[in-house]
N, C-alpha and C positions, 0 to 999 in steps of 0.2 A: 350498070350494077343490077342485079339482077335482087328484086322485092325475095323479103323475107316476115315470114310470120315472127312478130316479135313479141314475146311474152314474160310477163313480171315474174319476180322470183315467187309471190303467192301461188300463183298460175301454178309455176314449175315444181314446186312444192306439193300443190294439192294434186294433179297429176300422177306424181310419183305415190301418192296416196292411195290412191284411188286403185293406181295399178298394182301394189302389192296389196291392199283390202280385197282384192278379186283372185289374188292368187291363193289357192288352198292350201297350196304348204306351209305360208306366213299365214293363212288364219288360224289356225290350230297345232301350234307347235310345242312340241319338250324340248328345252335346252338344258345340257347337263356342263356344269362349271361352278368357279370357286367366288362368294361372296367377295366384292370389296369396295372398298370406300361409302361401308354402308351407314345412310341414317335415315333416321324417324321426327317427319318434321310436325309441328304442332297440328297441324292438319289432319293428320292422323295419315297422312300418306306416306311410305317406304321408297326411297330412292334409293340404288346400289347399281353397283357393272359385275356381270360376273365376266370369268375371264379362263383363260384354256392356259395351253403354252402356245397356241399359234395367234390367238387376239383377246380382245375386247369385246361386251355388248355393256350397254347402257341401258336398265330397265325400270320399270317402276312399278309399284304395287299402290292402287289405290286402297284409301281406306274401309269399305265397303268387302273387299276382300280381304284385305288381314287381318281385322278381326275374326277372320273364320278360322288365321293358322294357328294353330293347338303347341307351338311351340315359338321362340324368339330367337330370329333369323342372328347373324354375329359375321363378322369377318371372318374368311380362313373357313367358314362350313361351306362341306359340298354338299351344293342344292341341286335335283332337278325344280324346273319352272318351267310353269304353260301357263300360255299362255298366246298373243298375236302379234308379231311385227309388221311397225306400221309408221311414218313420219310423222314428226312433230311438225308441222307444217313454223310454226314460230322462228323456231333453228336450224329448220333443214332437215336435223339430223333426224335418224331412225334408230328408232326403240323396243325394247319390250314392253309389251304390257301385259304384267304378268296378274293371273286371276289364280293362281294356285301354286303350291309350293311343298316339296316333300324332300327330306334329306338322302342324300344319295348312297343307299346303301344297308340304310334300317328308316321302319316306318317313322314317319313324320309324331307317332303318339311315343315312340322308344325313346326319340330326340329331346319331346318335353318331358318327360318322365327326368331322362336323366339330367336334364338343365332346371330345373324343379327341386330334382333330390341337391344339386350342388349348391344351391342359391338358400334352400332351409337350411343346409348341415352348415353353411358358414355363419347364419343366422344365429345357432344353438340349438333351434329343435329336436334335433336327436341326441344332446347333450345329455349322457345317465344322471347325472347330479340334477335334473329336474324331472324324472323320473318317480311320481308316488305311488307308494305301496298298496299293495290290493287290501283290501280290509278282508278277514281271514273269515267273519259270520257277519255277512254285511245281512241287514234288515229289507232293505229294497233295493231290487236291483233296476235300473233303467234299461227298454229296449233301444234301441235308435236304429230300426227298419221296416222294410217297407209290411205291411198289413197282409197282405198276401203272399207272402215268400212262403218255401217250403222252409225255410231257414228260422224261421221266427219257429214255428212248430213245432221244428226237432228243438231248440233250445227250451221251450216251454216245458216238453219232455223230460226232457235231461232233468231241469232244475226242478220239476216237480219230485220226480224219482230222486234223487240225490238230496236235497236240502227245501224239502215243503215247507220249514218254516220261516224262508226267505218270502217279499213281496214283488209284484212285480208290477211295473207300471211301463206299457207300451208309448211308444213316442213316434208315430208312423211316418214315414214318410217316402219321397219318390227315391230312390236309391240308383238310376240311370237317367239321362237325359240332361238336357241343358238347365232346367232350372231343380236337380237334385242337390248339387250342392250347396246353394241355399240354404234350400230344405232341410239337408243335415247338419248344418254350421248354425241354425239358428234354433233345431232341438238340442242342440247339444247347449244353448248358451239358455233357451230354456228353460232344462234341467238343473244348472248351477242356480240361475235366478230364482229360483223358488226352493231350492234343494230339495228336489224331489228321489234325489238314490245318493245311495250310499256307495254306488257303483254303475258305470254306466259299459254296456256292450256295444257298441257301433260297428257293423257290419251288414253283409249281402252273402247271398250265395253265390255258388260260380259262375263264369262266366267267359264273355271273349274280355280283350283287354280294353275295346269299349265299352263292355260292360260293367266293368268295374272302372270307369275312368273318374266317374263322381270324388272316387274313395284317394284320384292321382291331383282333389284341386287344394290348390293353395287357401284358399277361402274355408277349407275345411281340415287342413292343418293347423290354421292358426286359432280356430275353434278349440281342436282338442290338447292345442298346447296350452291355451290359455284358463280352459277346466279347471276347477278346485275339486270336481268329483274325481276319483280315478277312471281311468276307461280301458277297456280291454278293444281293442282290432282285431277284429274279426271277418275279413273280407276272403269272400270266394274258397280256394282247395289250396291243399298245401303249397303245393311252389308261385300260386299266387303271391307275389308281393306288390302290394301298395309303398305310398307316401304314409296312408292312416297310419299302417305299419312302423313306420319308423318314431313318428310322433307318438304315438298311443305309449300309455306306462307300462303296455303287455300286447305280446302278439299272439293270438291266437292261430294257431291255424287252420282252423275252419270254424264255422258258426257253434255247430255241435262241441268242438273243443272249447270252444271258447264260455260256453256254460259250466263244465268240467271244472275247466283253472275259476271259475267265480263262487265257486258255493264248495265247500266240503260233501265228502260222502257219509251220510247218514249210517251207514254202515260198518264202514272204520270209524264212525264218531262211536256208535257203542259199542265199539271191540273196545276201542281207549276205555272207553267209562267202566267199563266191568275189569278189565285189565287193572284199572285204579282202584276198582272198589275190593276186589279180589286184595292188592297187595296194600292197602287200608285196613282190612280187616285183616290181613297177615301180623300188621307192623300193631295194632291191637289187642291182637291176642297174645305175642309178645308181650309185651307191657304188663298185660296182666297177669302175665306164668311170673314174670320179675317181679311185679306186685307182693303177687301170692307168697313165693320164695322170702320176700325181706320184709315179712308180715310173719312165716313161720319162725324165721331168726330171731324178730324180735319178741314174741311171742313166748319163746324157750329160752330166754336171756332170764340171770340169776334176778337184776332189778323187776322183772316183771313178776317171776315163780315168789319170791321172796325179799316182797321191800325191809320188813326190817331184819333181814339177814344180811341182806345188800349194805344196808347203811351202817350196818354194825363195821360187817367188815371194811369199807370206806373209813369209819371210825380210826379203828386200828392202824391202817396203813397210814393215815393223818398222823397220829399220834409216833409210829416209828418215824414217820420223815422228820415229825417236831425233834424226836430225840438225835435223829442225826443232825440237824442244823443246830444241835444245843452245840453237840459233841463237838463238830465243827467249829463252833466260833471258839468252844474254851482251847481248841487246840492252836488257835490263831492266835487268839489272846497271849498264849504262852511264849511261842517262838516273838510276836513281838516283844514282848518285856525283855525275853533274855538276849534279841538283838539291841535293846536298850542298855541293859547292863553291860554289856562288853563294850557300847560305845561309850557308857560312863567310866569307862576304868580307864578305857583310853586316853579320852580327855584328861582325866585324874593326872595320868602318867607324865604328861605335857606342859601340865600347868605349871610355871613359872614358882609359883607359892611352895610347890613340891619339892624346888631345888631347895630354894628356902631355910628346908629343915633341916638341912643336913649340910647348916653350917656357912653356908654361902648367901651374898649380901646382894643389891640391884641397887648401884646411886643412878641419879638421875638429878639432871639442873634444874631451876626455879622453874622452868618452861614446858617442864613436864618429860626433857626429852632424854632416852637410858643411854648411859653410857656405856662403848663398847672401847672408846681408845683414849689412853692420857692426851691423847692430841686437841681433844674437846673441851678441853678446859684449859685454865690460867693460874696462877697463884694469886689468891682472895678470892676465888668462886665459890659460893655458894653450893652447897649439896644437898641430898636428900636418897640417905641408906636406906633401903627397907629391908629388914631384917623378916624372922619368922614370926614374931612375937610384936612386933609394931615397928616403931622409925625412928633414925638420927638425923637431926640436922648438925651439918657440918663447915668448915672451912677449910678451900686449897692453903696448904702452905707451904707445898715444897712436892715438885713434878720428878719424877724418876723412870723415864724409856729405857726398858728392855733393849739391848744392842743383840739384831740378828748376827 
């Protein structure tokens, strides 16, 4: 049997290393494929496979490098990834090890823009119901940018010209770079802690879309949502949009405009004022023509020219109404009485006594009760005639029925 060099799987393993670390195609490589089975273990290291339709890799991101990516990787995203293939000597197996990572198809800063704006808007931050109102003549207004911007100058501008007698208190800060958003999340919080405005502007001028990336951090959303001042966003030129953007109570769209919407114009303020003073002294001098008019009226009234002519004839007209309410009552008085009389004859005519006289009698028994039928009595009852002239007493002695 013929000797063979016999070697450990370490051996066989590191080997295999050693010869794909010397090949340049594996040391500097882009692979483009679909995240999967990705996680973030407490280490702060990214494990995940990306995957094609013809296979698999197995790759990994140490921690060291993903803090640098400006967005958070997810299942189902297509990523490129560079990085080097190379064996894990431990399992054999070969890997990525990925040192960089951009989405496949828009830049890696569009990717966290957009997984940013989705992760606040589910939050509420751009919710209008916490949305406060601009104060219409705010007294101080707060800047929140950087000290040297052209953008700070033109705004001083504006709001000089427009509304001087607003104040204003700068709050400078770095507005690009890694430690800017700090910077602005903790003038903005500040500006609440002391209430130093009545209104606050947070913005930059233009830029690239790293240059305005400060204005894309979450650390600086949660600043301006959480503000008791209002704030205006004010970041870069019009089709600029940030995150500030969507958080802020108003979007400005550029620095310059964003002075405009914060202060009224001095100028249309005294068109109003005289515009008001004008139809004040209109509504004025009205009043006093009506005045003057129901002053001459009263003036030319007979009580004024001549009180005791006036009262005389008041007199008078008192004294006729007294005669008509005399007239009155005696005309009332009358139709009562004579509605009286005619109810007194009535009665007259009706009354029992009436029949009386003319010859006819009313018995009636001990019990008071009048008799209308022989049927009501007995022979030896007691009676009681009343005549017209006074009464009989009497006794039945003998009944006699009328035969129908």
């Amino acid at each position: 049997m013929m000797a063979q060099n016999i070697l450990s799987i370490s051996q066989i393993n590191e080997y295999i290393r050693s010869r794909m670390d010397a090949d340049p195609l594996l040391t500097q490589v882009a692979v483009r494929g679909e995240i999967s089975n990705y996680k973030q273990y407490p280490s702060g290291h990214h494990y995940f496979t990306l995957k094609d339709e013809g296979g698999a890799l197995k790759a990994v991101m140490f921690k060291g490098n993903a803090m640098r990516l400006r967005f958070r990787p997810e299942n189902g995203m297509k990523v490129i990834a560079m990085g080097k293939i190379s064996v894990y000597p431990r399992d054999g197996a070969y890997q990525l090890y990925c040192t960089a990572m951009a989405v496949d198809g828009v830049g890696d800063l569009h990717a966290a823009f957009e997984q940013l704006k989705a992760k606040l808007a589910a939050q509420g931050l751009f919710d209008p119901a916490h949305k406060k109102p601009i104060p219409r003549y705010p007294g101080v207004i707060g800047i929140v940018t950087s000290s040297a911007g052209a953008a700070l100058h033109d705004m001083l501008r504006i709001l000089r010209k427009r509304y001087p007698l607003t104040q204003v208190r700068l709050l400078p800060v770095r507005v690009q770079g890694a430690e800017a958003p700090a910077e602005i999340a903790g003038a903005i919080r500040y500006a609440n802690h002391y209430r130093l405005a009545d209104l606050l502007i947070v913005g930059r001028g233009g830029g690239s879309i790293e240059d305005l990336w400060a204005f894309n951090d979450e650390l600086v959303a949660h600043a301006i949502f959480d503000s008791q001042i209002p704030i205006i966003s004010a970041v870069g030129h019009e089709p600029d949009v940030t995150i500030s953007d969507y958080v802020a109570d108003l979007r400005a769209a550029t620095p310059s405009n964003a002075a405009e919407l914060a202060v009224p114009d001095q100028d249309a303020l005294r068109q109003g004022l005289d515009a008001h003073s004008a139809a004040m002294a209109a509504a004025l001098s009205r009043q006093l023509k009506s005045a003057r008019q129901h002053l001459k009226i009263l003036s030319s009234s007979p009580a004024l020219c001549s009180p005791t002519g006036y009262l005389e004839r008041r007199r008078k007209d008192l004294s006729a109404l007294q005669e008509r309410l005399t007239a009155a009552e005696i005309r009332l008085i009358d139709r009562k009485k004579q509605g009286y009389i005619g109810l007194t004859a009535k009665l007259d005519a009706m009354s029992p006594l009436k029949v009386l006289t003319r010859g006819y009698a009313m018995a009636r028994k001990d019990d008071g009760t009048v008799l209308r039928s022989v049927r009501q009595v007995a022979a030896g009852d007691a009676l009681r005639l009343s005549l017209a002239d006074g009464s009989i007493s009497a006794v039945v002695t003998h009944i006699e029925e009328d035969a129908l």
